[in-house]
C-alpha positions as a Markdown table, in Angstrom:
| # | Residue | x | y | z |
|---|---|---|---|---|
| 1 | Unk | -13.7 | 3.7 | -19.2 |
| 2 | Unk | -13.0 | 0.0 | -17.9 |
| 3 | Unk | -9.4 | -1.2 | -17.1 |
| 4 | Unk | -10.8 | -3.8 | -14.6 |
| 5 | Unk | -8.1 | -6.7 | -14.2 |
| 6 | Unk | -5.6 | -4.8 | -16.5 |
| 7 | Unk | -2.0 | -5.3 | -16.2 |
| 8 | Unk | 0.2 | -1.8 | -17.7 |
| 9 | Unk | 4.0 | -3.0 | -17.6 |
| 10 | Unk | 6.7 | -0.6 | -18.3 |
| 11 | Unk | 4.9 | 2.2 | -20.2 |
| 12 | Unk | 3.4 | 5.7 | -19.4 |
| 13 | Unk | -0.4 | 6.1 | -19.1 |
| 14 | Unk | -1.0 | 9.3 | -19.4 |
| 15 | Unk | -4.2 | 11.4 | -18.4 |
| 16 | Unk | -2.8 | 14.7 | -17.9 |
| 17 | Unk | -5.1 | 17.7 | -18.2 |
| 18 | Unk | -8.4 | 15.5 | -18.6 |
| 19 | Unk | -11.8 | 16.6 | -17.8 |
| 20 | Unk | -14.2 | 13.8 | -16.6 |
| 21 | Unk | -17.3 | 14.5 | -15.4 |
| 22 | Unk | -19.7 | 12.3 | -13.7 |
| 23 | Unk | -19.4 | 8.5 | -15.4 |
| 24 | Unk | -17.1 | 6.0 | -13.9 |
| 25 | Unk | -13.3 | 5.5 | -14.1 |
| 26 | Unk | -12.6 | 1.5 | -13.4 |
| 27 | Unk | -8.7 | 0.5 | -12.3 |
| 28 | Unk | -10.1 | -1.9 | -10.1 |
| 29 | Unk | -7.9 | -5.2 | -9.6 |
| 30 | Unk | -5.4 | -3.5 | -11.9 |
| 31 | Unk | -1.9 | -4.4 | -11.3 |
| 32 | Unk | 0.7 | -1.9 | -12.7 |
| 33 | Unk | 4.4 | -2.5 | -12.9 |
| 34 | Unk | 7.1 | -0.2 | -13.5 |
| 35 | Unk | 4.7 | 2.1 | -15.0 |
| 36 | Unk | 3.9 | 5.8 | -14.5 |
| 37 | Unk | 0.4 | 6.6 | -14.2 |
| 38 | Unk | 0.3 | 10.0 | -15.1 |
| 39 | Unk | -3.0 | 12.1 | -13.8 |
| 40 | Unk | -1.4 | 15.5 | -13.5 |
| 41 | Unk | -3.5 | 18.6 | -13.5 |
| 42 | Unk | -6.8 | 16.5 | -14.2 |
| 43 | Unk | -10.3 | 18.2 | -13.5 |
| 44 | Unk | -12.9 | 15.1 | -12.1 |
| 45 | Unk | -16.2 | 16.6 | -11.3 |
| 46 | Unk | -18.2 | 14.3 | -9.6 |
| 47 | Unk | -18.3 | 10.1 | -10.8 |
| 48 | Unk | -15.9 | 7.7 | -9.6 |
| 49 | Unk | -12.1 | 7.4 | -9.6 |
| 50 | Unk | -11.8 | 3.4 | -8.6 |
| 51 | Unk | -8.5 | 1.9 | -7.8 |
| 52 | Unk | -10.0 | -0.9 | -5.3 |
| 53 | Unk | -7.5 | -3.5 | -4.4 |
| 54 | Unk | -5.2 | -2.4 | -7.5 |
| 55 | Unk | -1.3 | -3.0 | -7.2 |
| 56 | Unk | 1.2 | -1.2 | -8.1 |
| 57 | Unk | 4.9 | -2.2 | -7.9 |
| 58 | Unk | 7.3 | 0.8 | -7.9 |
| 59 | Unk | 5.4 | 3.1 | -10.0 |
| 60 | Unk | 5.1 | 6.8 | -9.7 |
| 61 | Unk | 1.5 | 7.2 | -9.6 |
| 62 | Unk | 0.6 | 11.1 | -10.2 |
| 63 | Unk | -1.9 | 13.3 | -9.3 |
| 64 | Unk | 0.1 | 17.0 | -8.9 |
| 65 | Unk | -2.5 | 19.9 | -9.5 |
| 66 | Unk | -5.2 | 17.4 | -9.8 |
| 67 | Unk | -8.6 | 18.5 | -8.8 |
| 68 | Unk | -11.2 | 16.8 | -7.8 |
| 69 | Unk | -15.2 | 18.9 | -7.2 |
| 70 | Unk | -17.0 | 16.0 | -5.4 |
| 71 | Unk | -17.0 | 12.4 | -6.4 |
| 72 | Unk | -15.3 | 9.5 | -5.0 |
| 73 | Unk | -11.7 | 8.5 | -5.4 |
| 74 | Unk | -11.0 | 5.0 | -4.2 |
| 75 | Unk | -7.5 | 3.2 | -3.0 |
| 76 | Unk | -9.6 | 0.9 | -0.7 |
| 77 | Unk | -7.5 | -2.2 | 0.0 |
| 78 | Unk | -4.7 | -1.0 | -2.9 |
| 79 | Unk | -1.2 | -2.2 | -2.2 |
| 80 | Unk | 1.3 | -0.1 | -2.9 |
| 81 | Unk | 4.7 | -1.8 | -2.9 |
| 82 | Unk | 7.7 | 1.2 | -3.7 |
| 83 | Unk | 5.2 | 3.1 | -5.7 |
| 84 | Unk | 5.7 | 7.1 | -5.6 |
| 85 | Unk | 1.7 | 8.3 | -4.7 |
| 86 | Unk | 2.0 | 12.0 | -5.7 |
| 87 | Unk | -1.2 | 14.4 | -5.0 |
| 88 | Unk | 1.2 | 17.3 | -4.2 |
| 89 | Unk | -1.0 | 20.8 | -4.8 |
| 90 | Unk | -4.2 | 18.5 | -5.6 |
| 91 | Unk | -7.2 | 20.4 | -4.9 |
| 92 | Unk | -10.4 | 18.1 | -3.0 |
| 93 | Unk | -13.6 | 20.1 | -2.9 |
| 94 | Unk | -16.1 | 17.7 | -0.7 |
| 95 | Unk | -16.0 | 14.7 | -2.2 |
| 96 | Unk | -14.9 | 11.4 | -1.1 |
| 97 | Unk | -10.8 | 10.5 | -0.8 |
| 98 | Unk | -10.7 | 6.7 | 0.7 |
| 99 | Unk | -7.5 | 4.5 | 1.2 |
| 100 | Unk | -9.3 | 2.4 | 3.8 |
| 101 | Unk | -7.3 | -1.1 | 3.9 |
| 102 | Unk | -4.7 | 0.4 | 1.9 |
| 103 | Unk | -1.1 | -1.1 | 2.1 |
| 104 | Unk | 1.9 | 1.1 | 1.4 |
| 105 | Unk | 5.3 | -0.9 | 1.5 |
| 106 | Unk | 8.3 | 1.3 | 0.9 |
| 107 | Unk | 8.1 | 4.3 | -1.9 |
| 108 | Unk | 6.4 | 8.0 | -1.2 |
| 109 | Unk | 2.9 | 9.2 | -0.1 |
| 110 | Unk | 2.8 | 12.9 | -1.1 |
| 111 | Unk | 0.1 | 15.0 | -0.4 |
| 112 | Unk | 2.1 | 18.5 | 0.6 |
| 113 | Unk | 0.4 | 21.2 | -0.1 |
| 114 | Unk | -2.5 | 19.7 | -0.9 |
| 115 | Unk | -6.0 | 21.3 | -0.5 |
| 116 | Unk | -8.9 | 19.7 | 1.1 |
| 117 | Unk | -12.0 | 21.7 | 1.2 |
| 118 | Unk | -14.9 | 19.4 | 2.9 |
| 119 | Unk | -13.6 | 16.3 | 2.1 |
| 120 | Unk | -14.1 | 12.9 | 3.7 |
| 121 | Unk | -10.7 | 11.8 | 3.4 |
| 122 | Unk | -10.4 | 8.1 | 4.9 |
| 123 | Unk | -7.1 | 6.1 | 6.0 |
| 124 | Unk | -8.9 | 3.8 | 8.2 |
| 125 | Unk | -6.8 | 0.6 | 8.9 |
| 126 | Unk | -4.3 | 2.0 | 6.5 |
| 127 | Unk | -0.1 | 0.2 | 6.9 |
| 128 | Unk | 2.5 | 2.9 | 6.3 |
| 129 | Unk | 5.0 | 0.5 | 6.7 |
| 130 | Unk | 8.3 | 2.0 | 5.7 |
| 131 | Unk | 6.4 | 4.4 | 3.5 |
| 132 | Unk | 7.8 | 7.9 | 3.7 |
| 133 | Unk | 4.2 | 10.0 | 3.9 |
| 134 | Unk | 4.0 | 13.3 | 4.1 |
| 135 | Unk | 1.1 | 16.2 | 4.5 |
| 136 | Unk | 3.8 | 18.7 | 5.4 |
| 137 | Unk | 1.5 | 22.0 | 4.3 |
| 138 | Unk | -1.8 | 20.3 | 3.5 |
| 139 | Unk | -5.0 | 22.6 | 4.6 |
| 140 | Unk | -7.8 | 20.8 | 5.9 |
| 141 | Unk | -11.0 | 22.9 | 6.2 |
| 142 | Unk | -14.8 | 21.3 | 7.2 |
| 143 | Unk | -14.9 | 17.6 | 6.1 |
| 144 | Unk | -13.3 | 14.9 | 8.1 |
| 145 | Unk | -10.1 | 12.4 | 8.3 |
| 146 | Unk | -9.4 | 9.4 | 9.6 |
| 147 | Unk | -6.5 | 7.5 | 10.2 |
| 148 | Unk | -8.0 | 5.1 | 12.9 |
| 149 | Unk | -6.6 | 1.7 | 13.1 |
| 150 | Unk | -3.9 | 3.0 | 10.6 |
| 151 | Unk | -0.7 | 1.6 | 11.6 |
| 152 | Unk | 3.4 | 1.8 | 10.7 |
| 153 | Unk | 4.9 | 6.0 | 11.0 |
| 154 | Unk | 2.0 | 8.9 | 11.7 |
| 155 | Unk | 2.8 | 11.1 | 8.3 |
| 156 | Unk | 4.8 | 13.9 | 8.6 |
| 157 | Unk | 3.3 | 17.1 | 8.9 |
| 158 | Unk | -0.1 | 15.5 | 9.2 |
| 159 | Unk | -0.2 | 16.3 | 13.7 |
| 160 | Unk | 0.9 | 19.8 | 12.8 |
| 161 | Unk | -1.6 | 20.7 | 10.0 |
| 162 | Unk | -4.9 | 19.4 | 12.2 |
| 163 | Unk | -4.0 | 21.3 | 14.8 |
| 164 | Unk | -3.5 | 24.2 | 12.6 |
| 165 | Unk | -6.8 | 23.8 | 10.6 |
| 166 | Unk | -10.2 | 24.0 | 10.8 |
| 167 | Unk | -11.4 | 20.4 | 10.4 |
| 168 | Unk | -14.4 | 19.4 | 11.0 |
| 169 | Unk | -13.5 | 15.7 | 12.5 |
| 170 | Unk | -10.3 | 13.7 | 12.6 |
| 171 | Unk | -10.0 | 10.3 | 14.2 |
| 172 | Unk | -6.2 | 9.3 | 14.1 |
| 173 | Unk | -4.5 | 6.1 | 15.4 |
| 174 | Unk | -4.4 | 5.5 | 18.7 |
| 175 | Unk | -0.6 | 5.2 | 19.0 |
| 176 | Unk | -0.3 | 8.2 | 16.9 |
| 177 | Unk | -1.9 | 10.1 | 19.5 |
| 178 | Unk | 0.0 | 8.8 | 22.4 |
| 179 | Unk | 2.9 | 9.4 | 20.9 |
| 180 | Unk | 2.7 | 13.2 | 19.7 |
């Protein structure tokens, strides 16, 4: 499916409980205002999730019980401007997760409890801004994480739960580190 420079304004889009496997999801370029994007519970096996350099302007943007068996899900250089960014109990089982470039100003970045199981997960030169993001309870095992470059407030819950796992590799930001 190909929503490539689509604009959604004040509706619901509504994937919840779809089962994609392999093929190609395009969002890229998208802008999406006042809308709810709802992705809840999907099953993505492999294929590609692509969000590149879409907008969205306080949106709730949903991906609670999602899972997602290898593959690539892609945020890079998304802007996020109050947009609630829900992967609370999603479920990453190797696979790639990137929000390199990605700008969050204001809103939520959820992902508590959420499970990644040799993921590359990628925040590099991320801006949290004023975003409130949280991995309070996350579980990171094998894969790797980075955050390097990322600026604006380290994610709560996100020094805690690499220390607690077993990751294979996390690069964080620099002041991030210095100030744990």
């Amino acid at each position: 499916m190909d929503f490539t420079f689509a604009l959604f304004n004040s509706g619901r889009i509504q994937f919840t409980g779809a089962q994609f496997t392999g093929g190609h999801l395009k969002f890229m370029k998208s802008r999406f205002n006042g809308d709810t994007v709802d992705f809840t519970g999907i099953h993505f096996t492999g294929g590609r999730m692509d969000f590149t350099r879409a907008s969205f302007n306080f949106d709730t943007v949903d991906f609670t019980n999602a899972h997602f068996n290898g593959g690539l899900l892609n945020f890079t250089a998304a802007d996020f401007s109050g947009a609630l960014v829900n992967f609370d109990h999603a479920h990453f089982l190797g696979g790639e997760v990137d929000f390199t470039n990605a700008n969050f100003k204001g809103g939520t970045l959820e992902f508590t409890r959420a499970n990644f199981n040799g993921s590359d997960v990628k925040f590099t030169h991320a801006h949290f801004g004023n975003t409130y993001a949280d991995f309070t309870e996350a579980q990171f095992i094998g894969g790797y994480i980075d955050f390097l470059k990322s600026t604006g407030k380290c994610p709560t819950g996100l020094l805690e739960q690499i220390s607690n796992d077993t990751l294979g590799i996390a690069r964080l930001s620099e002041k991030w580190e210095t100030d744990s």
